[in-house]
Every structure is written in structure tokens, then in C-alpha cells.
C-alpha positions, -999 to 999 in steps of 0.1 A, spaced: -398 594 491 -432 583 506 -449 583 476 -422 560 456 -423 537 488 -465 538 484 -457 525 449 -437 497 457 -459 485 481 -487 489 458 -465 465 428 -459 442 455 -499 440 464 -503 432 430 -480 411 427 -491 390 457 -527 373 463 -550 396 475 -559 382 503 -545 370 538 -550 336 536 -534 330 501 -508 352 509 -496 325 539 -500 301 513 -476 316 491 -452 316 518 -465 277 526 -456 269 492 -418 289 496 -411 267 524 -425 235 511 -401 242 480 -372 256 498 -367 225 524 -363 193 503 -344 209 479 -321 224 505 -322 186 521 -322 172 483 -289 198 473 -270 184 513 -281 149 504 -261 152 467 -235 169 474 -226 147 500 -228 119 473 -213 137 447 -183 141 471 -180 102 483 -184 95 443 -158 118 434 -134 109 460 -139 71 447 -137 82 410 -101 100 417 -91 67 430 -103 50 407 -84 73 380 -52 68 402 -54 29 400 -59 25 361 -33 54 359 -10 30 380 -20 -1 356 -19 19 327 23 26 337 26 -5 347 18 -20 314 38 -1 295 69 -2 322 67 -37 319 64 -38 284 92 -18 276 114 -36 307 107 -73 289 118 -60 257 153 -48 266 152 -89 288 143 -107 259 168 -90 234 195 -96 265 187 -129 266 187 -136 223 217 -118 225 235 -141 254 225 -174 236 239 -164 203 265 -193 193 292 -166 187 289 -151 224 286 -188 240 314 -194 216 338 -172 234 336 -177 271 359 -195 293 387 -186 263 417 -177 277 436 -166 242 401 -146 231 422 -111 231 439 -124 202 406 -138 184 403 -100 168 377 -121 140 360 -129 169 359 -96 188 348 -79 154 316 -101 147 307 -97 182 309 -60 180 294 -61 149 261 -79 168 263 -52 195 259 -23 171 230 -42 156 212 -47 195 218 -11 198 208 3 167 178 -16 171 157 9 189 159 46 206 158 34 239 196 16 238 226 39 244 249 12 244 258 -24 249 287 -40 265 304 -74 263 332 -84 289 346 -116 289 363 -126 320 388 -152 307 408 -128 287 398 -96 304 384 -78 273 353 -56 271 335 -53 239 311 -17 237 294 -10 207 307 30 215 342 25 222 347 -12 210 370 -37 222 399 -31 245 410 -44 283 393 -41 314 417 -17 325 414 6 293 375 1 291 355 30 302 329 9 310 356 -4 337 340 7 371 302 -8 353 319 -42 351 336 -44 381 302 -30 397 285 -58 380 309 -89 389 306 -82 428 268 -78 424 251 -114 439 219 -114 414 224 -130 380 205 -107 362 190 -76 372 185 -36 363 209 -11 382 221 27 381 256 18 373 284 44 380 293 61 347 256 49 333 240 71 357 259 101 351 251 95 312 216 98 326 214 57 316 199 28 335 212 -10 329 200 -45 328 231 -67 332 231 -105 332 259 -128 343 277 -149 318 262 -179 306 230 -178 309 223 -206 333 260 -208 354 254 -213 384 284 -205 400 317 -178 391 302 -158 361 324 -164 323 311 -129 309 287 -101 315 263 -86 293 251 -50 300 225 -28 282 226 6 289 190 25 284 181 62 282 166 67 315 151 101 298 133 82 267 121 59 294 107 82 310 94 103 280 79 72 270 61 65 304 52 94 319 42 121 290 8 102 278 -1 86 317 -21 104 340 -43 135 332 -37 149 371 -8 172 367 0 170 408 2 128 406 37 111 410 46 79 398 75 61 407 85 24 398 108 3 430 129 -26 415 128 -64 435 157 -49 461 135 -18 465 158 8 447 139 35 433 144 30 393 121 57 377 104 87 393 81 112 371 90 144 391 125 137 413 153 124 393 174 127 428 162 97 440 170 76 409 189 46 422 183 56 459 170 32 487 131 37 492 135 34 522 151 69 526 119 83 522 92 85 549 61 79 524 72 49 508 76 31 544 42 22 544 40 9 512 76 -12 519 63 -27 550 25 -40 534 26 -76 522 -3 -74 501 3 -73 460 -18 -40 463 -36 -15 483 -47 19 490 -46 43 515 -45 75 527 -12 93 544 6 128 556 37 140 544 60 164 563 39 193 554 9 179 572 -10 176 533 -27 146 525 -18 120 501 -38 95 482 -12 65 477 -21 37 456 6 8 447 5 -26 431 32 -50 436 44 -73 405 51 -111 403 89 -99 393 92 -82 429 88 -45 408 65 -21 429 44 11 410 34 38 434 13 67 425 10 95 448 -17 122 446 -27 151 467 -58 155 479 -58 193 471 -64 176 436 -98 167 447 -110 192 467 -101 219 445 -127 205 417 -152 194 450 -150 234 451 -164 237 418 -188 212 430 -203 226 458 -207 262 439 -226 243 409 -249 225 438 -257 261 458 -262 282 426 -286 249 414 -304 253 447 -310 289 446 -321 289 410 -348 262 422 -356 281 451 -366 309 431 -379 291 405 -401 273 430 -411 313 444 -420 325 413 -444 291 405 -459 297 437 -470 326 433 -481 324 401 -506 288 402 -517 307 438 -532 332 417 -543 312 385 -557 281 405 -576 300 431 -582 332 411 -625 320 413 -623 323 453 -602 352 449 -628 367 430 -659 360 446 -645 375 480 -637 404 458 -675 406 451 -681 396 485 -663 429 499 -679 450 475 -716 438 485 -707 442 523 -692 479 513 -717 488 488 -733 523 498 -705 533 523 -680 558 521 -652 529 516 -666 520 475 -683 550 465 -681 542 432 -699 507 430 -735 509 420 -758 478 417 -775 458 436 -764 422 457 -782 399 425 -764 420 402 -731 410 418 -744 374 424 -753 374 387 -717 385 382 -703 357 405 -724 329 386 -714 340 352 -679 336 362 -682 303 375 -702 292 348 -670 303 323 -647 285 347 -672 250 342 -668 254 308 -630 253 307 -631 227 332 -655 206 309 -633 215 279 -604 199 295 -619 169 303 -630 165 271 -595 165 260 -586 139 282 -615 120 275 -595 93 252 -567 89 277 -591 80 304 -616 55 278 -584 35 270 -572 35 307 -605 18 314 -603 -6 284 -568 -15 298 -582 -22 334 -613 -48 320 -585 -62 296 -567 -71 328 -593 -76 351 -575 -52 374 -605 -39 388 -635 -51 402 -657 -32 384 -697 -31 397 -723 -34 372 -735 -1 375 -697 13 373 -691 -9 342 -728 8 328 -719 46 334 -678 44 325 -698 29 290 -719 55 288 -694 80 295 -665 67 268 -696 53 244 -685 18 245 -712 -3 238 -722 -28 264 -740 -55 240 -727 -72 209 -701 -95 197 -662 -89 206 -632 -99 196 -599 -92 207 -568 -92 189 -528 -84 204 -506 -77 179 -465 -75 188 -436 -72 166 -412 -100 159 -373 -101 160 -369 -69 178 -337 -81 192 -322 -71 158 -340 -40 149 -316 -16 147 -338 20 143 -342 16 178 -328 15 208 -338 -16 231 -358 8 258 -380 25 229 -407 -1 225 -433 23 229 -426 39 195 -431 6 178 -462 3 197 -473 39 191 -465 28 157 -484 -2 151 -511 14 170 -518 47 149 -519 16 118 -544 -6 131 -569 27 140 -567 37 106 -571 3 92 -603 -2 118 -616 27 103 -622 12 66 -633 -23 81 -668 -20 76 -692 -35 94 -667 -35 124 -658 -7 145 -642 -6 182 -607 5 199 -569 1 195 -552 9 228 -513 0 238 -504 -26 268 -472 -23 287 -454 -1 264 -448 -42 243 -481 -52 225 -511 -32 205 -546 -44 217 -573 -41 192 -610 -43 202 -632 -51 175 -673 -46 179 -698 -62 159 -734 -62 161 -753 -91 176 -771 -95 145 -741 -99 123 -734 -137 106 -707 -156 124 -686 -162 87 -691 -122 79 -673 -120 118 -647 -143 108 -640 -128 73 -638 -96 91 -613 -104 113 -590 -125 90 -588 -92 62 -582 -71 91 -555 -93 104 -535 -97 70 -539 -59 63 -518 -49 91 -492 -78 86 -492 -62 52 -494 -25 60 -465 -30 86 -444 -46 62 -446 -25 35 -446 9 49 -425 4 83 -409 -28 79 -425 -41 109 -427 -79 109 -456 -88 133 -479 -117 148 -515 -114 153 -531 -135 183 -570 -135 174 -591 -142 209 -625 -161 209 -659 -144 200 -674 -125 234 -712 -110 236 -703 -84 268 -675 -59 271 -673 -74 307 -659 -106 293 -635 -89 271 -606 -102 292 -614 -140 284 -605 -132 248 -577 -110 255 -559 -143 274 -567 -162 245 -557 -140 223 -524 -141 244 -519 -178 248 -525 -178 208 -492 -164 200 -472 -185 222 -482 -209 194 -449 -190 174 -426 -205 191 -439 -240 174 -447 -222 145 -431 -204 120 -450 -203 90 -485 -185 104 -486 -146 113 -520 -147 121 -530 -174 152 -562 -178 164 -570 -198 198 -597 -218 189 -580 -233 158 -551 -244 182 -562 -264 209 -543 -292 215 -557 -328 224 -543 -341 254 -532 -374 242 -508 -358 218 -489 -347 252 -493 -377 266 -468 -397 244 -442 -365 239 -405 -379 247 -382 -353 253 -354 -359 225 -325 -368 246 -302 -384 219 -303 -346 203 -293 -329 232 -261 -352 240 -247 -352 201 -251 -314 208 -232 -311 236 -211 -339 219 -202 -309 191 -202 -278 207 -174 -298 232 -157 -305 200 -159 -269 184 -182 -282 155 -207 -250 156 -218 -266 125 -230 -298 129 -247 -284 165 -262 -261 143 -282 -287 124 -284 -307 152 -305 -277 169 -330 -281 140 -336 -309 144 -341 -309 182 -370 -282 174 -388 -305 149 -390 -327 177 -403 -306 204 -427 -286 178 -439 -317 175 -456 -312 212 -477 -285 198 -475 -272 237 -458 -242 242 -449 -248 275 -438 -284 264 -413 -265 242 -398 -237 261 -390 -261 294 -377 -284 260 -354 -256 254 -345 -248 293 -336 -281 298 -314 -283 266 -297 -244 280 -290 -261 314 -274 -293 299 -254 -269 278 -242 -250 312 -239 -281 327 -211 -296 303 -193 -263 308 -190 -267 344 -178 -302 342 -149 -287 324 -137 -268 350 -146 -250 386 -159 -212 381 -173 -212 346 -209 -199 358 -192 -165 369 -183 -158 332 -216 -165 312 -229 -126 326 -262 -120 322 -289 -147 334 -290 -170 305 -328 -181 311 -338 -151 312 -329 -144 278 -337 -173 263 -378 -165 285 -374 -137 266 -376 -148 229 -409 -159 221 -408 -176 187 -389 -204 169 -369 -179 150 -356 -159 180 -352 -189 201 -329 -204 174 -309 -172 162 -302 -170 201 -288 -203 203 -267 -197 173 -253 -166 172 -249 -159 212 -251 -195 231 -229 -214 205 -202 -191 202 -198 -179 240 -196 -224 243 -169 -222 222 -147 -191 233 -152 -209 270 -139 -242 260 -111 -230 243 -103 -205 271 -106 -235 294 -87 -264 272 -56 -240 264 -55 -233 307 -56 -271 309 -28 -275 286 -6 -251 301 -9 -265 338 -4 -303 322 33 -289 307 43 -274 340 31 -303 359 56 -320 337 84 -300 341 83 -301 379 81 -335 378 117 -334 357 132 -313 387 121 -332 411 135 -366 398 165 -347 387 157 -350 349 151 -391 350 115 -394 345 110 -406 302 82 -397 283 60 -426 290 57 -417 327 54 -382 323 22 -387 297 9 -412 324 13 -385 354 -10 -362 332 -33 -387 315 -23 -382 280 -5 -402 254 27 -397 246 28 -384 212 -3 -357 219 21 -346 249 48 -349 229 32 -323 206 17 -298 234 51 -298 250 66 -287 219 40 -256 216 41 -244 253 73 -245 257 89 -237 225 112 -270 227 104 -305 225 105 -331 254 140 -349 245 158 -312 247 144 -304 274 158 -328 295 189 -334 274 196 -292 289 186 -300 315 208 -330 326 237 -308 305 228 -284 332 229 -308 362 264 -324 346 277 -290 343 273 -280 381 285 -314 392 315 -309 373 319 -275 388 316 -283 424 329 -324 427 352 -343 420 335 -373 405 352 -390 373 329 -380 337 319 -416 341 304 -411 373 286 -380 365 274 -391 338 256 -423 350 239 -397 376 223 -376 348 212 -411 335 236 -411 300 264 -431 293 297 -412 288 297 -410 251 260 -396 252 272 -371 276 300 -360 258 276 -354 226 252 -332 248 280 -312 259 294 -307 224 257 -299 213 250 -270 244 285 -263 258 302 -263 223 327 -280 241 338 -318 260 331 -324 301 369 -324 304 377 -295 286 346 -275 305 363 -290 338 393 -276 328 379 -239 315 362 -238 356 393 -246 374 
């Protein structure tokens, strides 16, 4: 046993460092590892928790909104084809006719159109006509036969002593059939004792087959959907409450008593577990709740946390093990000269009696290993050595650094950049990258590794010039080209200009690479190398005056200053632009646009041009918001900022045209069709509230229009033109007056504004029948 226990001590020794010191810091480095990770692994999982938490509520909401749609989808339907089916001339026909029992035509076309309503879709188990006059109840299952004899006779009873005109309700033999009905009081717009009843009975089951299969991925999450009186009309889980009162249950108080359309908060139930309730309240008075638990959460947050401690430990070791091992590799010299320092303090004891020499043999030793370790270090650096020449090419190119003479004489020496000569600096960045789809908008370093590894083969075959190509914020390639100080100013400029088209033309071919070439002016010192690199710079900001020249060079493009002086900005342009885009003519602002940019080119100041082109963006923004309050929340991303972004005439006019113009235009027509809507309701409250007198004239002056163009936008908003619009709705108004007064036809109908005759063609047109004779079918 002692000798195994020897051995593992002795694998563990070498294992460890060999000395004390290193050993600690071993266990220095365990620590330093061990704590921010531990703080690192608290610090996320704490995050991870709060995330989570707000991504399960997140998931409940849409859940909620995704129902919602649907519910309300489905629930308009079943309206809308209750409603076609009320206004049909053969139902309206029938009410208020006492002899309609013996019409059996009558009864059989009607049923006829129920079986149709009901055969229409899967969701319809069956529809029911009464009419009240004669008593007789029309079901597309059972057909036509007495109040008395109708099974649907405790529905329709249910129905006429319910207040609501129309409205969806667990009638009594519906909601043993499993069915729930939309009913709606007989005709559509009576106002007072209802002629009929329509009632469409629905699957409660498809409903709910249609709702609740494809809806929420958490298998613990109820839904529920509360009609306007707060009746419980579908539930995904509890069909016991169908029909039932919310208010019978303890975690819908809440929600019953908040005012808000929609909220979200967190309650107990009577088991003491937590709930996650989210509801959202609809214009129609409907109210979806969803209700989760929040063992749903915590029992993926378990998952969580295990993923987080077994991340941490594998770290921790992880970290151990790398400890350990650069301990040993990074100070395995010191490790080894105390070695040799032990052995020449124990050398002729009893301790080492197997080391011979003497103390220069082990010094000899010691040296020869150091010398090995120089090497490798020098062979490294070395390796490096290009990384660090074009770090310091990239510093003088910026003037980052004030660099001493004697610093900028051994960094040259070092890298062998020479000193003395002629340079020249050229920048060379791709064009259009906006539409370059090979790659994805962060990978501009590949196109500038690209265009980088070209231009140093290229340099190489460019006799007599030689120098450096080195790559500047990840955007641009930076050649440096050295000449001799002996060599001819034309050879220079020859030089240059083969070199320049080359790699316009080697790009093209080989990688489809359009570029432009800014060509600096001619320096004698590597110091000054950042004077031509500006140049160089401020050359291609030329491009965006320019199209037709790839290869700019400063000194060929400086601009007099009297040729600024009498630059007018082209105002006329910029309002017949407006003028079209306000108009939807994409076209003509198209052309427009070019011609705008002949006019600023004209400048030949780049700076001229692009606050030319800020000022045109802001007018552009400017007739937007005169249109209407709120517009700058939906243009997104900062619009200047783009436009900064595109540096030639190309980009700046493909971003006008394909993103500027069209965003205008989806705007304004967003914004004209909301201003169209509000003018038509304006109008029709203005009807109501002068009880259906106001004519056409006055109503297009109230919203600033003419009377044919409102005429027209009536007619498309509301589905009806002006004149029948208010001829219902003084039918309407005559209709209740006759109901509820006893004023002569004469009288009623100079209060409605017709004369007697006019009123008794409206009500032969809507009512199918004369003022009398409705008089007499009320009474």
C-alpha cells in the first residue's frame, strides 16, 4: 500500500511544477479562473432567468393574439353571413305578415336559403328563421312548423326576452347539441318589438378544434374567450364553464375588474401555484385570457441552471488543466536553471551522487539552453514581423503617433522601409457594395483581403516600383508605392496610371470587383506619407460628381474657387420633385433626380454635393410631415445616415430610387387612404347629428372637398352612395316616428325633410311596403 501511495505522489510531482513557487502559481492561476467564471456563470444565469421569464410572456401574448385573430375571424364570418342573410328581399319580404303560415311558396324558398347558409361551411349545424307575425319557425333540420311544434321553441323564446339585438349565446337545446348561437332580432335596424329572429347555431367542438389544436406550443396554457356581458363562450380545457358567468371564478376577478384593454400580471390560485395571466380586451367588448403556470417556466429554468453548472465546471477544469500546462511550458527556462542550480549546490554530496562535472560545465549547459530558447523567440518574431511593418505603416498613414526621428529611423530599419525617395499613395475601395450579394454586409474584410492579395501581386511585376499594400479599417486597400529619387517624374506617372488600370481590370475580370482608385500627390519622405494618403482620400470623394473616371487623382481635381462662388442650389428641381413623389409619379421624380445631379455635379465640390443631396432628403421628409403628425416614427433607420453612407453618384441615386421613392409613396398612400376614411365618418356624424338634413353641398364644404370627388369617396368607403345613405337613413328616422307617435304621414314626413309622396317611394324602395301599411303591421 505505501509503495502504490509513493507512486501517486510521485505522478502527481510530475505532473506539477517542480518547484514551490510555481506550484502556488498553479493554484494562483486555479483561483484567478475559477472566480469570474463562477461570478460570470451567477451573473448569466440570473439573465438567462429574467430573459426567459420575459420570453414565456412574450410567447403567452402572441399566443393570445394569435387566438384572437382567428376567434375573431371565424366570429365575423358567421355576423356577416347573418347579416346577408337578414337583408335578403325574401326574408324582409315576410315580416310583419300576419297570413305568412299559409305562404308555403314562401316558407319553401326561405328554407331553401337556410339549407344553403348551412351547407355553406362545417362550422354551421343549423339555422333558424321565426317570424313573429304568424308564429312559424323555419330550421333548415326540421323545417317549417309553429312555435309550439318547433324544437327550436325554448331557443326562440330564450331569444325574444333577451334585451341585445344581436349577440352570441349558449341557447338551451343548442348547448346540449354541444352548439353556440349568434341570434339577431328581426329587421335589421328595428328599434323597438322585434318582427323575426335569425339564429345560427355553430359547433362549439369545430370551434374549438379550429382554435385551440394549432395555438400555443405550452401544453399547461389555458385560453378562454369572455363575450361583451362577460359569459364565458369558449374554454380550451373546461367545457363546464361554457356559458357560465366569469365571475364565478376567482381568477378571472382580476381581469373583470381592470379597465385597461390589456395587461399582465401575476396571481395564485386555490392551490397556492402561480399563474402567469395575460388578457387583451376587444373594441366588440370580447375579452381572451390565457393562463399559464409558472411550473411551465421553472421546469425548463431547471434545465437551465444544469446546462450553466456543468458549463462552469467544464471551464473550471479546463482552466486547471491550461494552468498547469503554460506553468510549465512558459517558465520551463527558470525551472531549468534552478534545476542546474540544485545540482551545482549538491554536486559532490551524498544527495546527487551521480552528477559529475564541474560548475562551467553546468553553466555551459544553462547558456546553451537559453541560447535555443532565443532562437525560437527570434523565430517567432520573425513570423510576426509583417503584421507589425504594416501596423506601423497604418500608424504614419494616420498620423496616430508621434513618432521621433530616431523611432521613425530604427522601425525603418527594422521592417526595411526605405526612408528616402519618392512616394505615392494610392486607396483603392470597392463600389456598389450595397448590392453585392456573395457577401454578407459585416464581411468587408474579405473584399479587402481580396483586393489586397491583387494589388501585392500586381506591385510585384511593376518594375521600377516596389513598396507595400496594407488594409485600413477592415473598408479600403492602401497601396504604398516607392520610387527612387532619381527616377523621371513622367516614368512615375506612367507607373502609377498602368498600375492603377491593372487592378480596375484584374478585379473585374477575375472577382468581379468594381473599384475606384484615389492616386495621392508625389512625397520624398515616408514621414509625409500621410499628406498623400488624405489626398488620396479626398480624391475619391470626387465619385460622387463623377461617374465616368475609376482612377482620380488629387492634383488633376482641384477646384477654383470662383466656380463655388456662383453655385445656386437648384431649388426649382427639388419642389417639382416633391411636386411628383406627392402625386405618386415615381417616374417623372425619377428624371427629375437626374437632372438635380447634373446641377449639383456642376459644383465640382464634393461637399457642395452631398449637403445638395441632404437638403433635397430633408425637404423630402419635410413634405411628409406636413401630411400628417407622426410620420418621422415610421421612416426606421436614420435616413442621413444612409444616404452619408453612399459615396458615389451611382449609389447615391440607386438609393433615392429604389429605397427613398418607394418608402414616399407607400407613406402617402398609407396617409391619404387614413385621410379619406376620417373625411367619410366626419360626414356621417354630421348626418346624425342634423337628423339626416344636411345635402351634399354642405357636407363637401364641412370636409373641404367638392362635391362630386366626395361623392365618389363616399361611394368607396362606405359601399353606398351619399343619396342612399340618407334616403335609409331618414326611412329609418320615419320608421321609428311612426312606431312611437302619433303624427299624421304628412307630418312625419316634412320632419325627415321629404314631401309625402317622396316618403312613400322610400318606403316602398326599403320597407317593401307604404307608411300606412307599416303603421298598421306595428300596431
Amino acid at each position: 500500500m505505501k509503495y502504490w501511495i509513493q507512486r501517486g505522489l510521485a505522478l502527481l510531482g510530475t505532473m506539477l511544477p517542480g518547484t514551490n513557487y510555481l506550484s502556488r502559481l498553479v493554484w494562483l492561476g486555479c483561483i484567478s479562473v475559477s472566480l469570474p467564471i463562477f461570478l460570470l456563470g451567477s451573473a448569466y444565469l440570473h439573465v438567462s432567468e429574467n430573459k426567459l421569464t420575459q420570453q414565456f410572456q412574450e410567447d403567452s401574448y402572441a399566443s393570445l393574439l394569435q387566438l384572437k385573430e382567428r376567434m375573431e375571424n371565424v366570429l365575423t364570418q358567421i355576423e356577416y353571413q347573418s347579416l346577408q342573410l337578414s337583408i335578403q328581399p325574401s326574408i324582409k319580404a315576410v315580416l310583419g305578415q300576419p297570413d305568412f303560415a299559409e305562404h308555403y311558396v314562401e316558407q319553401s324558398e326561405i328554407l331553401e336559403t337556410l339549407l344553403v347558409q348551412k351547407n355553406s361551411g362545417s362550422l354551421i349545424h343549423e339555422v333558424v328563421f321565426y317570424q313573429s307575425a304568424s308564429d312559424i319557425a323555419i330550421s333548415s333540420g326540421y323545417g317549417a312548423a309553429t312555435l309550439e311544434n318547433s324544437p327550436q321553441r325554448d331557443n326562440i323564446l330564450k331569444v325574444l326576452s333577451m334585451e341585445n339585438k344581436s349577440e352570441w349565446v349558449y341557447l338551451p337545446s343548442s348547448a346540449q347539441d354541444g352548439c353556440i348561437s349568434y341570434v339577431r332580432r328581426l329587421p335589421v335596424t328595428n328599434y323597438g318589438k322585434p318582427q323575426g329572429i335569425m339564429i345560427f347555431q355553430v359547433r362549439e367542438a369545430e370551434i374549438r378544434k379550429l382554435l385551440f389544436n394549432s395555438g400555443s406550443s405550452l401544453r399547461t396554457q389555458d385560453l378562454l374567450v369572455m363575450d361583451g356581458k362577460n359569459h364565458i363562450m369558449l374554454h380550451s380545457s373546461n367545457h363546464f364553464l361554457l356559458g357560465k358567468p366569469a365571475n364565478t371564478q376567482p381568477l378571472l376577478n382580476r381581469v373583470l375588474s381592470d379597465d385597461s384593454d390589456t395587461d399582465r400580471f401575476i396571481q395564485t390560485d386555490d392551490q397556492g401555484e402561480r399563474l402567469l395571466t395575460v388578457f387583451y380586451r376587444t373594441a366588440l367588448g370580447r375579452t381572451y385570457v390565457s393562463l399559464m403556470p409558472e411550473r411551465e417556466m421553472t421546469s425548463q429554468l431547471t434545465w437551465l441552471r444544469l446546462f450553466i453548472a456543468l458549463s462552469v465546471l467544464i471551464f473550471l477544469l479546463l482552466g486547471v488543466v491550461l494552468t498547469i500546462v503554460f506553468s510549465k511550458m512558459a517558465y520551463s527556462p527558470i525551472d531549468k536553471l534552478l534545476k542546474y542550480g540544485e545540482q551545482l549546490r549538491n554536486v559532490g554530496t551524498t544527495r546527487t551522487p551521480g552528477i559529475k562535472g564541474n560548475e562551467i560545465e553546468f553553466i555551459r549547459s544553462c547558456l546553451t539552453y537559453l541560447r535555443d530558447q532565443a532562437e525560437s523567440l527570434d523565430s517567432y518574431v520573425k513570423k510576426i514581423q509583417p503584421d507589425l511593418r504594416d501596423q506601423f505603416l497604418l500608424n504614419v498613414l494616420g498620423n496616430t503617433l508621434a513618432i521621433r526621428k530616431d523611432a521613425l529611423d530604427s522601425s525603418c530599419r527594422t521592417y526595411g522601409i526605405p526612408q528616402e525617395g519618392i512616394y505615392v499613395v494610392l486607396v483603392v475601395m470597392a463600389e456598389n457594395l450595397f448590392k453585392e450579394k456573395r457577401f454578407l454586409p459585416n464581411e468587408g474584410a474579405i473584399i479587402v483581403f481580396a483586393i489586397k492579395n491583387v494589388m501585392l501581386e500586381l506591385l510585384e511585376h511593376c518594375a521600377p516600383a516596389q513598396g507595400f499594400v496594407v488594409e485600413k479599417d477592415e473598408k479600403e486597400a492602401v497601396g504604398i508605392v516607392h520610387f527612387n529619387s532619381s527616377t523621371d517624374k513622367d516614368v512615375i506617372t506612367q507607373t502609377i496610371q498602368g498600375y492603377a488600370d491593372q487592378i480596375c481590370e484584374a478585379l473585374q475580370t477575375y472577382l468581379s470587383f468594381k473599384v475606384s482608385i484615389g492616386v495621392g500627390g508625389q512625397r520624398e519622405s515616408v514621414a509625409l506619407l500621410s499628406e498623400s494618403y488624405n489626398e488620396a482620400k479626398l480624391a475619391l470623394q470626387y465619385r460622387l460628381i463623377s461617374e465616368s473616371q475609376h482612377v482620380l487623382y488629387y492634383n488633376r481635381l482641384a477646384v477654383p474657387n470662383d466656380k463655388l462662388k456662383i453655385f445656386n442650389y437648384p431649388k426649382s428641381f427639388e419642389l417639382d420633385m416633391v411636386e411628383f413623389l406627392l402625386q405618386g409619379e415615381l417616374s417623372a421624380a425619377e428624371q427629375t433626380l437626374v437632372q438635380f445631379s447634373l446641377r449639383v455635379r456642376a459644383s465640382d465640390s464634393y461637399n457642395t454635393a452631398m449637403q445638395c443631396y441632404l437638403v433635397l432628403l430633408s425637404s423630402i421628409i419635410q413634405s411628409l410631415e406636413e401630411m400628417g403628425y407622426g410620420v418621422l416614427d415610421s421612416l426606421g433607420d436614420n435616413l442621413f445616415e444612409q444616404l452619408k453612407a453612399r459615396q458615389t453618384y451611382q449609389e447615391v441615386h440607386e438609393w433615392f430610387v429604389e429605397i427613398l421613392f418607394p418608402m414616399h409613396r407607400h407613406i402617402t398612400e398609407e396617409i391619404r387612404n387614413n385621410t379619406t376614411k376620417l373625411a367619410v365618418q366626419r360626414v356621417c356624424a354630421h348626418i346624425e347629428a342634423n337628423e339626416g338634413l344636411p345635402s351634399l353641398i354642405e357636407c363637401a364644404e364641412l370636409v373641404n372637398m367638392s362635391p362630386s370627388y366626395l361623392s365618389r369617396l363616399f361611394k368607396q368607403e362606405a359601399g353606398i352612395s351619399f343619396i342612399e345613405y340618407l334616403m335609409k337613413y331618414k326611412v329609418e328616422k320615419a320608421r321609428k316616428l311612426l312606431e312611437i307617435t302619433d303624427h299624421s304621414i304628412t307630418e312625419i314626413a316634412s320632419m325627415v325633410g321629404y314631401s309625402e309622396r317622396n316618403l312613400n317611394r322610400a318606403f316602398q324602395r326599403h320597407v317593401a311596403m307604404s307608411p300606412k301599411q307599416y303603421r298598421l303591421s306595428t300596431r
